[in-house]
C-alpha positions as CSV (number, residue, x, y, z in Angstrom):
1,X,-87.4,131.1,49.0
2,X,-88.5,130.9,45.8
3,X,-85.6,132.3,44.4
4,X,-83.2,130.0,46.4
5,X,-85.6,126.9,44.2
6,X,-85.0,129.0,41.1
7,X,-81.6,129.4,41.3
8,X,-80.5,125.4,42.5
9,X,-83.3,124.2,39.8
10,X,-81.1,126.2,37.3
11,X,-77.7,124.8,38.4
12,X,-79.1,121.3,37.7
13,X,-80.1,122.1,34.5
14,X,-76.5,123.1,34.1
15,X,-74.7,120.3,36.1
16,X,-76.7,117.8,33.8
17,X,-76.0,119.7,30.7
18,X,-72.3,119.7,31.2
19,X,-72.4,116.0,31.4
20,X,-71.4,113.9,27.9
21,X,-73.9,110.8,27.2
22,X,-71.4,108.2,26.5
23,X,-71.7,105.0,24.2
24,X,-70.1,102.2,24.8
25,X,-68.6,101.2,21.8
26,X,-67.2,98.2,21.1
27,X,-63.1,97.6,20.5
28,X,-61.7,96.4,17.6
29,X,-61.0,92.5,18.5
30,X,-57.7,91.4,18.7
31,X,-58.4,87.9,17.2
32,X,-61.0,87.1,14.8
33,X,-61.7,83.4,14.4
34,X,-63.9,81.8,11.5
35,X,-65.2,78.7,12.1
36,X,-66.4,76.1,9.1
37,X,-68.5,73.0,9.9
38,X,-68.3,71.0,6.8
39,X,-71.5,69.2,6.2
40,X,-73.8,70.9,8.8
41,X,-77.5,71.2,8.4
42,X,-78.7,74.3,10.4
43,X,-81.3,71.1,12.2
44,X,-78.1,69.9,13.9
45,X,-78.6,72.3,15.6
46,X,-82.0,72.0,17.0
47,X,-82.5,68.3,16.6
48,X,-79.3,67.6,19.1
49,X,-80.0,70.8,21.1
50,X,-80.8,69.1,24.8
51,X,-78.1,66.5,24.0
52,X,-75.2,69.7,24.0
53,X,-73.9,70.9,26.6
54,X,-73.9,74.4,28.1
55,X,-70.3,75.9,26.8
56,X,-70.4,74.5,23.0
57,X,-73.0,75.0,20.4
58,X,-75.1,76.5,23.1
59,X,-73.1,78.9,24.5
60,X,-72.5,80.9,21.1
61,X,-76.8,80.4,20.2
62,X,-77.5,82.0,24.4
63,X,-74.6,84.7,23.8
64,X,-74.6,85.5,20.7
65,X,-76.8,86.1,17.5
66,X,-78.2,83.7,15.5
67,X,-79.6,83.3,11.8
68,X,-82.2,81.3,11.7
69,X,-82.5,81.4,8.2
70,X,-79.9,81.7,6.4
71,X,-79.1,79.8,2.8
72,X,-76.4,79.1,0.1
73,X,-77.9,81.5,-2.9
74,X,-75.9,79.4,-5.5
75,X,-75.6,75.9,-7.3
76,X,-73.2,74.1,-6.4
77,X,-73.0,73.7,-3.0
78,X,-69.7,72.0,-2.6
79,X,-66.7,72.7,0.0
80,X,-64.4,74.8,-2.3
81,X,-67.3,77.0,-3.5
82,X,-69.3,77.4,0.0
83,X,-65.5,78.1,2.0
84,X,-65.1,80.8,-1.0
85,X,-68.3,82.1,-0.7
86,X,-68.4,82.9,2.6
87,X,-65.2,84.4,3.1
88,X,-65.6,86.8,-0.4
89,X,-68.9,88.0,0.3
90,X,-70.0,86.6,-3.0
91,X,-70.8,84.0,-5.8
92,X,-68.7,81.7,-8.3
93,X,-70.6,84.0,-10.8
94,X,-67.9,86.5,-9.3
95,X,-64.9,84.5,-7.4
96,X,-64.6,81.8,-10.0
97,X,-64.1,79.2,-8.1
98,X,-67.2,77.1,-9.3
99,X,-66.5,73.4,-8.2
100,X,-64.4,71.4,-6.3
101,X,-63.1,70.3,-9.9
102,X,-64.1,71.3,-13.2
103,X,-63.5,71.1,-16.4
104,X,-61.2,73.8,-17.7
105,X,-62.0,74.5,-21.6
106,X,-59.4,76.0,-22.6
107,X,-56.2,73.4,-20.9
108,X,-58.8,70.8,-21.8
109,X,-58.7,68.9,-19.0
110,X,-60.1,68.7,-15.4
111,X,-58.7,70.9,-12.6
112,X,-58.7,70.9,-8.8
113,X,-59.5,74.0,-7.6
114,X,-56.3,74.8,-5.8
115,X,-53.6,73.1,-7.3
116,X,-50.3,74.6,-8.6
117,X,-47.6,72.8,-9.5
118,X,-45.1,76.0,-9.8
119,X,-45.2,76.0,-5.6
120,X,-43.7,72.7,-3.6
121,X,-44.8,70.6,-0.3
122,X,-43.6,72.1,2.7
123,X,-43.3,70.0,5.4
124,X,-42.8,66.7,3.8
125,X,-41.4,65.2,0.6
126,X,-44.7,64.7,-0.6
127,X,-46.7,66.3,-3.6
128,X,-49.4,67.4,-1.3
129,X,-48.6,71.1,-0.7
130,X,-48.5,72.0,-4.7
131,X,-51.1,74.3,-4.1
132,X,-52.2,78.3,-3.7
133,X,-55.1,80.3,-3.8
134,X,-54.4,81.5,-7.6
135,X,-58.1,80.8,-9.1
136,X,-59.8,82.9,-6.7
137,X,-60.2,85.5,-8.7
138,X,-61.8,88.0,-5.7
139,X,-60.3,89.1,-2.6
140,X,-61.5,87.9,0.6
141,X,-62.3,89.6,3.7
142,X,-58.7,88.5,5.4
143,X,-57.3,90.2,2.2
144,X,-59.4,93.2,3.1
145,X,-58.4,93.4,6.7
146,X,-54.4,92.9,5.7
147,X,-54.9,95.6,3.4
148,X,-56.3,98.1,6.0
149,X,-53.2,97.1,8.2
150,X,-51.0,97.9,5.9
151,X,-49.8,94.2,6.1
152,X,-49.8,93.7,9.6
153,X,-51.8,91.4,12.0
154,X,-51.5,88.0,10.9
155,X,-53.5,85.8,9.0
156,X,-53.6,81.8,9.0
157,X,-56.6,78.7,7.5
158,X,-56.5,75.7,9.2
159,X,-58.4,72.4,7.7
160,X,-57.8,68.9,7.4
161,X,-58.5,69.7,3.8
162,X,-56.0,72.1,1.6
163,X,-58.9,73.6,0.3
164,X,-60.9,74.5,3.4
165,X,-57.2,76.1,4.6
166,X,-56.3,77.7,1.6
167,X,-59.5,79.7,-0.1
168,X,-61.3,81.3,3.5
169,X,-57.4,82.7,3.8
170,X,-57.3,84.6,0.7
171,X,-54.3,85.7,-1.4
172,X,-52.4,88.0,1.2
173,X,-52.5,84.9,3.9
174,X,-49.2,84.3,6.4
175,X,-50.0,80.4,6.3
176,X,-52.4,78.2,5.3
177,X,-52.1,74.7,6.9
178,X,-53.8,71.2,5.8
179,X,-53.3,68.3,7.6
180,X,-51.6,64.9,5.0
181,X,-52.0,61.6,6.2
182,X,-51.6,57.9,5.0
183,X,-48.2,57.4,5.7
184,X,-47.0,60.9,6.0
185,X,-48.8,62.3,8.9
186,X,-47.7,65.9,8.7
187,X,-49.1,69.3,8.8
188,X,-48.4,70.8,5.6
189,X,-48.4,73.9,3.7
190,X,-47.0,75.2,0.2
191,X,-43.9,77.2,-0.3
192,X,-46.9,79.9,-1.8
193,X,-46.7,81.0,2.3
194,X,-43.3,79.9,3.3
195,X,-40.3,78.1,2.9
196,X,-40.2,76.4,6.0
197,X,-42.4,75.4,8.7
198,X,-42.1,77.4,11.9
199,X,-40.9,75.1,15.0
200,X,-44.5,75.1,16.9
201,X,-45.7,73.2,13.7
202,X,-42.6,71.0,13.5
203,X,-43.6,70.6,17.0
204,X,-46.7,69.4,17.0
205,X,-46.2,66.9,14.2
206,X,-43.6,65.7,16.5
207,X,-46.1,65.2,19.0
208,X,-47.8,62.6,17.2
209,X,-51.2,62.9,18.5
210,X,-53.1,61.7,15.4
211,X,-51.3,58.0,16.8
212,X,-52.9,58.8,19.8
213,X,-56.1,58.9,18.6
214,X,-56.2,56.6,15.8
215,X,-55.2,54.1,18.9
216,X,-58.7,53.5,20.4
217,X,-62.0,52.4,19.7
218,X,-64.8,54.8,18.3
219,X,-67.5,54.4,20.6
220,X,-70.7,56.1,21.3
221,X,-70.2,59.2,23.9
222,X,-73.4,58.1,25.9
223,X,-75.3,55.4,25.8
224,X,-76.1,53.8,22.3
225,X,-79.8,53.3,23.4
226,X,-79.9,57.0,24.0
227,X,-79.1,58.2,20.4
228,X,-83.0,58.0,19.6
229,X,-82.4,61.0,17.0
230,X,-81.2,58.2,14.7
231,X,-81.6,55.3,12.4
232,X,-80.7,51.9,14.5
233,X,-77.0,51.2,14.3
234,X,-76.7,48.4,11.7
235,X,-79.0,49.3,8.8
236,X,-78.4,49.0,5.1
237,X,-78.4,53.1,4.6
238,X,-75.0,53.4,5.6
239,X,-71.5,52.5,4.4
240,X,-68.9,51.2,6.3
241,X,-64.9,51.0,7.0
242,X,-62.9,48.7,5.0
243,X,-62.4,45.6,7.0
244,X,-65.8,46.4,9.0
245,X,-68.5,43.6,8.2
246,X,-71.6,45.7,9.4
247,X,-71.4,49.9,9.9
248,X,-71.8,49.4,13.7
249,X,-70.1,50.4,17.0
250,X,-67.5,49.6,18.3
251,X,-65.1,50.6,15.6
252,X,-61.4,49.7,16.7
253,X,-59.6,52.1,14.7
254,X,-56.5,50.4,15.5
255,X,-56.7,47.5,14.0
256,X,-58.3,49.1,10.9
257,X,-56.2,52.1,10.1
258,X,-53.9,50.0,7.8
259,X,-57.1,48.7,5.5
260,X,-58.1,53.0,5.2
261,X,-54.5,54.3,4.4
262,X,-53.2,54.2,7.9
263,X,-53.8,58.3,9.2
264,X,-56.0,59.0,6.2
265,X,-58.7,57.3,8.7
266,X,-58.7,60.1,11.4
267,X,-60.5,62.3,8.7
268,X,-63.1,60.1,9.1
269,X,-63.8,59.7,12.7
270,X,-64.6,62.5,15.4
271,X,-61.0,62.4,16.7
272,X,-59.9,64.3,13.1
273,X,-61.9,67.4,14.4
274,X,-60.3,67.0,17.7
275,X,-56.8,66.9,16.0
276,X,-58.1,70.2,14.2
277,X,-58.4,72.0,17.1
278,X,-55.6,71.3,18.6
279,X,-53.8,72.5,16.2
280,X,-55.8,75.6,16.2
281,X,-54.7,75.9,19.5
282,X,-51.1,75.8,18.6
283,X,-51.7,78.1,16.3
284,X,-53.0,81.0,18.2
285,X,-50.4,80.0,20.9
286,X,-47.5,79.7,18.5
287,X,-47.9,82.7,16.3
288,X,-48.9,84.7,19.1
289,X,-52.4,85.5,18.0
290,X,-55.0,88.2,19.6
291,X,-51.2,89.4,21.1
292,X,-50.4,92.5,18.8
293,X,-51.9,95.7,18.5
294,X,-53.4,94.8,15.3
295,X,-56.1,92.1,14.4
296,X,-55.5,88.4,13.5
297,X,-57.8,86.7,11.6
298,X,-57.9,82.9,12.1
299,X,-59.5,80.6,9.9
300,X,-61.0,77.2,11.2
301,X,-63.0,74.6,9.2
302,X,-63.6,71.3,10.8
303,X,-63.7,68.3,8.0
304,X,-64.5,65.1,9.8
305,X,-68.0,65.8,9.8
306,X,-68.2,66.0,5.9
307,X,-66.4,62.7,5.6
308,X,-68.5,61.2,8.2
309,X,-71.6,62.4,7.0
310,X,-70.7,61.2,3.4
311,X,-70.2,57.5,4.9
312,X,-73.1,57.3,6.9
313,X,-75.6,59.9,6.1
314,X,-77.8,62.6,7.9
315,X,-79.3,60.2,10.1
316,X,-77.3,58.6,11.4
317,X,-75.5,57.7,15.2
318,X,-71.9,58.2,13.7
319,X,-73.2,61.6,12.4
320,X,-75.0,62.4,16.0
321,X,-72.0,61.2,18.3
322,X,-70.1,63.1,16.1
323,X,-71.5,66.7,16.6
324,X,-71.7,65.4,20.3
325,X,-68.0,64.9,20.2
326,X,-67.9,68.4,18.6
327,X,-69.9,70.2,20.7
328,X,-67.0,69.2,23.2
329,X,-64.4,70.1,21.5
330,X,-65.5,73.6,20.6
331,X,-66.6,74.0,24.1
332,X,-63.0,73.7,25.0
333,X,-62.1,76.0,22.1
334,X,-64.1,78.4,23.4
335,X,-62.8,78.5,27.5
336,X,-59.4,78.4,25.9
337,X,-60.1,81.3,23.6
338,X,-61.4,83.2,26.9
339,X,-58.1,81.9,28.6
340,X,-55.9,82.4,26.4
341,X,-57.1,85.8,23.9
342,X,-59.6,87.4,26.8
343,X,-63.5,87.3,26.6
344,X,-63.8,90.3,25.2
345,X,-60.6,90.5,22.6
346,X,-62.3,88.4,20.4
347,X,-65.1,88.1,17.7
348,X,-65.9,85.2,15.8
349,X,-68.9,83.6,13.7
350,X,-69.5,79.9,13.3
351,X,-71.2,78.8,9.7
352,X,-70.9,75.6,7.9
353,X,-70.0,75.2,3.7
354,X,-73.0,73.4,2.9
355,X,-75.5,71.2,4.3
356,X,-76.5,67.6,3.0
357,X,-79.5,65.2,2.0
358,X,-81.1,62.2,3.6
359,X,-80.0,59.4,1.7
360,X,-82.1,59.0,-0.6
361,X,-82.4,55.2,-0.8
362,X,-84.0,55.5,3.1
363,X,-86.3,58.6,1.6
364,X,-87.3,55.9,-1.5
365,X,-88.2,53.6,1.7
366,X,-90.3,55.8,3.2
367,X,-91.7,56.7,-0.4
368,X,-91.4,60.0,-0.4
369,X,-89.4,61.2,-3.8
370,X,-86.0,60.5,-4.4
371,X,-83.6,59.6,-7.1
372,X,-80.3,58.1,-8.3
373,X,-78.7,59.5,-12.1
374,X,-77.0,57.3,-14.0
375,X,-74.4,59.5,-15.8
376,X,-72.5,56.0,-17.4
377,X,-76.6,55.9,-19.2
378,X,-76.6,59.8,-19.6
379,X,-73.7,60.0,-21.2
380,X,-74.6,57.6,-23.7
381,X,-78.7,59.7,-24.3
382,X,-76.2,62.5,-24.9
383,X,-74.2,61.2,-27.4
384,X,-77.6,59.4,-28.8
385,X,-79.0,63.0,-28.9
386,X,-76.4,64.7,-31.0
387,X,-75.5,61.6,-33.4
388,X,-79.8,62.0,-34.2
389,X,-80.3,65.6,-34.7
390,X,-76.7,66.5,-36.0
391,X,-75.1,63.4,-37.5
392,X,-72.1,63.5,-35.1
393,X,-70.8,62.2,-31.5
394,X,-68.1,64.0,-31.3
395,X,-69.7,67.3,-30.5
396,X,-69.3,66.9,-26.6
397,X,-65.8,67.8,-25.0
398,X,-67.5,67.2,-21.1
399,X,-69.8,66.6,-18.9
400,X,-69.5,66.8,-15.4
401,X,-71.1,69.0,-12.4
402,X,-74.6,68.8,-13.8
403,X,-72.8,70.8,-17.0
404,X,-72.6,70.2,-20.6
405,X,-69.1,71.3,-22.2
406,X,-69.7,71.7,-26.1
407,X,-66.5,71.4,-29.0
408,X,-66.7,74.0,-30.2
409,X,-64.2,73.7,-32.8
410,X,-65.8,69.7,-34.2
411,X,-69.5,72.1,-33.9
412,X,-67.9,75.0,-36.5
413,X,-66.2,72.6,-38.6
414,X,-68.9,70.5,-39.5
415,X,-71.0,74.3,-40.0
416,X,-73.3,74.3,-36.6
417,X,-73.9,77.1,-34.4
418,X,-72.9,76.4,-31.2
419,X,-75.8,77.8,-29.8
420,X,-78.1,76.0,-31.8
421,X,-76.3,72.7,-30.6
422,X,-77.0,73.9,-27.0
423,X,-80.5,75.0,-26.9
424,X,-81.4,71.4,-28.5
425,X,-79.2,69.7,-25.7
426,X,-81.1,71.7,-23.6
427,X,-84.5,70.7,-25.0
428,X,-83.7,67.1,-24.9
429,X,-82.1,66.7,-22.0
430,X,-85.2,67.0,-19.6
431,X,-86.4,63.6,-21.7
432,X,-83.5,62.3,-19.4
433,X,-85.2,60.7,-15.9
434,X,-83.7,63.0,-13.2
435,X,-82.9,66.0,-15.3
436,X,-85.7,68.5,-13.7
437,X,-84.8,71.6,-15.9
438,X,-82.0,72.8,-18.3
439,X,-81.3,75.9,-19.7
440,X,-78.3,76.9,-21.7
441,X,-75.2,79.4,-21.2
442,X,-77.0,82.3,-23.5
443,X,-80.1,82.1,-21.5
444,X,-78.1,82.9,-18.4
445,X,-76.5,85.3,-20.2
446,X,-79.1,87.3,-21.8
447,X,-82.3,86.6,-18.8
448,X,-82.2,87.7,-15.4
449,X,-83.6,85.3,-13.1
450,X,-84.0,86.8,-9.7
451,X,-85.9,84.5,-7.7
452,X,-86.2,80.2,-7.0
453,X,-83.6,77.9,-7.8
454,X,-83.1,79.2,-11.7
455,X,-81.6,82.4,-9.6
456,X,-79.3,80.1,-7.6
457,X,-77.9,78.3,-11.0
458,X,-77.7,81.8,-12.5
459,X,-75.6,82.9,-9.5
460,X,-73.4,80.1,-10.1
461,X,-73.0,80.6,-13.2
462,X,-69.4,81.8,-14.4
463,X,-69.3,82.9,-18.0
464,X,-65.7,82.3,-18.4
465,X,-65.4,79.1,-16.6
466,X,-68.9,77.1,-16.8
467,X,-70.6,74.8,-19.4
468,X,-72.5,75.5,-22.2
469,X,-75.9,73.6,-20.9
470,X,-76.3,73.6,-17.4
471,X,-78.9,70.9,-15.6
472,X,-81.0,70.7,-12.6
473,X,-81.9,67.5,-11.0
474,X,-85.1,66.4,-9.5
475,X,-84.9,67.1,-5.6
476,X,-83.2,64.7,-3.2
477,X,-81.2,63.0,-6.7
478,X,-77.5,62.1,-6.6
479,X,-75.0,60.3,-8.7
480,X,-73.7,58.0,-6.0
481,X,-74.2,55.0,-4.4
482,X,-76.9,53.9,-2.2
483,X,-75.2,53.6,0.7
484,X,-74.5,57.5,2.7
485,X,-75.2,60.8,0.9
486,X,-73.6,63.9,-0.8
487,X,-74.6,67.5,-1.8
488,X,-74.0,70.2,-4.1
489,X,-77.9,71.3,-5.1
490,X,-80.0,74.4,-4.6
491,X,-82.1,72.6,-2.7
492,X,-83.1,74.1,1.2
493,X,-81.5,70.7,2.3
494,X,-78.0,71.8,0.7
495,X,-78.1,75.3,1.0
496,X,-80.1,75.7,5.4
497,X,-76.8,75.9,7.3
498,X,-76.1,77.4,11.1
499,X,-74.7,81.1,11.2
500,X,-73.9,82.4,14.5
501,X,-71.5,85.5,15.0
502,X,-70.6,85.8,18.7
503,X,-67.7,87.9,21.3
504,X,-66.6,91.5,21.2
505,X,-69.0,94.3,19.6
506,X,-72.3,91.3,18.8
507,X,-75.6,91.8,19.9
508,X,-77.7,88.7,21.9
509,X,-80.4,87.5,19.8
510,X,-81.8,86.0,17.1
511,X,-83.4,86.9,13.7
512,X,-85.7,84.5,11.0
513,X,-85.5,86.8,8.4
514,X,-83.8,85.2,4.9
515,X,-80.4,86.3,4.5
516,X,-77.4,84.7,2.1
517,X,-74.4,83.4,3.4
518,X,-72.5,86.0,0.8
519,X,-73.7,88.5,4.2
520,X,-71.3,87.3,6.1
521,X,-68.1,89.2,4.8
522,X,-69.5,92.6,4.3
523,X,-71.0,91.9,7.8
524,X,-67.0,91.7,9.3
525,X,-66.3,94.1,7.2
526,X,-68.8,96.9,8.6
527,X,-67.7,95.9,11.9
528,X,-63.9,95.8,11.3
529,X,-64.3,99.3,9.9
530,X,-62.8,97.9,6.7
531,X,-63.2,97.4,2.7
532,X,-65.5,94.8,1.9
533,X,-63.8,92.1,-0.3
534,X,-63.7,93.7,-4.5
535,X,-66.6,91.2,-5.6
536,X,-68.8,91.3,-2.4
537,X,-72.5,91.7,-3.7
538,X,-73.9,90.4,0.2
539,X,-75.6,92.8,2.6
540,X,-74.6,94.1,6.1
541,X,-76.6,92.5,8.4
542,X,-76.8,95.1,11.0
543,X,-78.6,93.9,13.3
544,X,-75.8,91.8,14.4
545,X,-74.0,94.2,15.6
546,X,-73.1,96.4,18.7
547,X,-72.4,99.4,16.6
């Protein structure tokens, strides 16, 4: 008997030894989709959380894994440079593109980051598609995943704006799209990608659904009684559409698309992210996306809600029944991306450029600290400064982007050192009210700041391309009007924004440990079993992923 135990113990020890423990591991996704919010404070996402629905915003934070803490490590936080940033895996320090526009010292003239006259308009006889991704000097992490193809799987940037289209699709892109509107209303791109546009695009500008929507009224989703996360409707904080008296609902975009150059206006209403994803859903549909046996990489960034923002400010109904509107259109994104590429043949990650400050006329009303610079009466202390302590005003070339751009040639004729010049500039600048600190190129050059928001202006910092004096304003300070906001500081306002990755091979969950938003591409590129982009100085968040 006890041998009979003995000997069936024995063959269970074998039976279970014969069998292979097997991990799941997660496929390679057929469609990867970036998605962009421009202008989105990561509290969007918790101030307006019980007003979403269950399939939108929601969905992704239940399903997927959030960053709860996760910030821009760089000044300035503008569209070109945060777009950039997140799809190189690093700063301008490294990719270069360190503004929307800057001055370039050596053509001596301001540039916008993605012009190029050698290429031409496709898709219109306009001037608007002159463009290509030629001052990125990195690769991005679509580059990096064409390369491990070998060139195949598709990649495509979709955006309202030609920058948000162009930089997040890198170098080795198949299309980058951007929408041009006044009297043109066409989807464009640049004969950089193509000398034609393929029919599904020819298509939908045939459809003409911009018209559609520029046809109605803007109204509130719900109630307007309901929107208690806001300012009241007609307050003096926010600015308003030409031919509007007061910044209030009902705004009948039909009769006041001709004062705000005719389709430019669906940029600056909810319908323009609407119109964005439809065309992202062309996209995938037309170009056969998630089909292949290789992976596509599609690029979304939706811009309405930086130009509404702009207008109106953080606060706010516009800006709440706008990511209201969004949260329904992404949540019919997302059941079409299940539809249409499979639940689990996709990946994707939802972030936003940059975030954006109360306006600070309302926080000077509430009294706590805010500021407006006048750079018309800055401009003239600097030229002031230099006529005092070195008998000339001609010793500035620029100044723009919270930078000082020296002459370098008037400085060593008249026999100054250039870095002399600076470091006073730098001294006397903080005299200036609303200049909080200043330090020069050289110190950036020669100290290593590694923590606070010296590191972020260090990280921004682009020896070839940047000034020779660069300036940091008080908190909550902008050079604008008093009506609606902007951005572009190292300050947690600008730089908090939402990171969510979600779909094939991504953990459920949630983490409030700091990360940078220069994590993101090395992140996809761990999981795509690919190079991280040739600048990339992020981290790979692992605890994102399945693997």
């Amino acid at each position: 008997m006890k041998l009979k135990f003995l000997f069936s113990f024995l063959s269970l020890i074998i039976f279970l030894g014969s069998c292979k423990t097997t991990v799941k591991q997660p496929k390679k996704p057929k469609l990867v989709i970036g998605i962009v919010i421009d202008q989105m404070r990561y509290d969007y996402l918790t101030k307006y959380s019980e007003r979403y629905g269950k399939d939108g915003f929601n969905k992704i934070l239940k399903d997927g894994y959030s960053l709860e803490n996760a910030h821009y490590n760089y000044i300035p936080t503008y569209t070109a440079v945060g777009h950039t940033s997140i799809f190189t895996g690093t700063t301008p320090s490294e990719h270069g593109i360190i503004s929307n526009n800057w001055y370039d010292k050596y053509l001596k003239k301001s540039i916008y980051c993605v012009d190029d006259s050698t290429y031409n308009t496709i898709g219109n006889n306009g001037i608007n598609g002159k463009k290509s991704p030629k001052r990125l000097f990195t690769s991005t992490v679509t580059d990096q995943l064409h390369l491990a193809q070998n060139m195949q799987g598709k990649t495509i940037g979709i955006s309202i704006k030609d920058r948000s289209a162009i930089l997040p699709a890198g170098h080795t892109a198949n299309a980058a799209y951007w929408y041009d509107g006044e009297n043109y209303n066409t989807w464009i791109t640049s004969s950089f990608y193509m000398n034609e546009l393929p029919k599904w695009v020819v298509d939908f500008n045939k459809n003409n659904k911009a018209n559609e929507y520029l046809n109605t009224n803007w109204e509130t989703l719900y109630d307007i009684n309901t929107y208690v996360n806001s300012r009241k409707d007609d307050n003096i904080f926010e600015g308003k559409l030409v031919g509007q008296k007061t910044p209030t609902f009902p705004k009948d975009l039909k009769s006041l698309r001709l004062k705000n150059k005719n389709y430019n206006l669906i940029k600056t209403v909810p319908a323009g992210n609407t119109f964005t994803a439809d065309f992202a859903k062309a996209a995938i549909i037309g170009e056969n996306l998630g089909k292949s046996n290789f992976t596509d990489f599609l690029t979304v960034s939706f811009s309405s809600t930086d130009y509404i923002g702009h207008k109106y400010g953080v606060s706010a109904i516009e800006t709440e029944d706008t990511y209201l509107r969004l949260d329904k259109d992404l949540a019919d994104f997302f059941q079409f991306l299940d539809k249409q590429v499979g639940k689990d043949n996709y990946t994707l990650f939802l972030t936003a450029d940059h975030a954006a400050v109360h306006v600070p006329a309302y926080l000077q009303s509430l009294k706590i600290p805010a500021h407006y610079l006048n750079i018309k009466k800055f401009r003239e202390f600097l030229l002031k400064t230099t006529k005092k302590y070195f008998n000339s005003s001609e010793l500035i070339e620029n100044v723009s982007n919270y930078q000082i751009f020296l002459n370098k040639k008037k400085i060593e004729s008249l026999g100054l050192d250039v870095n002399a010049v600076a470091q006073k500039l730098s001294d006397e600048v903080i005299n200036f009210d609303g200049i909080y600190k200043s330090v020069t190129a050289k110190t950036l050059q020669t100290t290593q700041f590694t923590t606070g928001i010296l590191n972020s202006l260090q990280n921004g910092y682009n020896q070839k391309l940047s000034g020779d004096v660069l300036m940091i304003p008080y908190p909550a300070t902008l050079i604008y009007n008093r009506k609606g906001t902007s951005h572009g500081s190292g300050y947690s306002y600008d730089t908090h924004v939402p990171v969510i990755f979600y779909g094939n091979g991504i953990k459920k969950g949630s983490s409030a440990k700091r990360y940078n938003i220069t994590d993101i591409a090395p992140t996809l590129a761990n999981f795509l079993n690919i190079e991280a982009p040739n600048g990339t100085n992020g981290v790979v968040i692992e605890e994102v992923l399945e693997k």
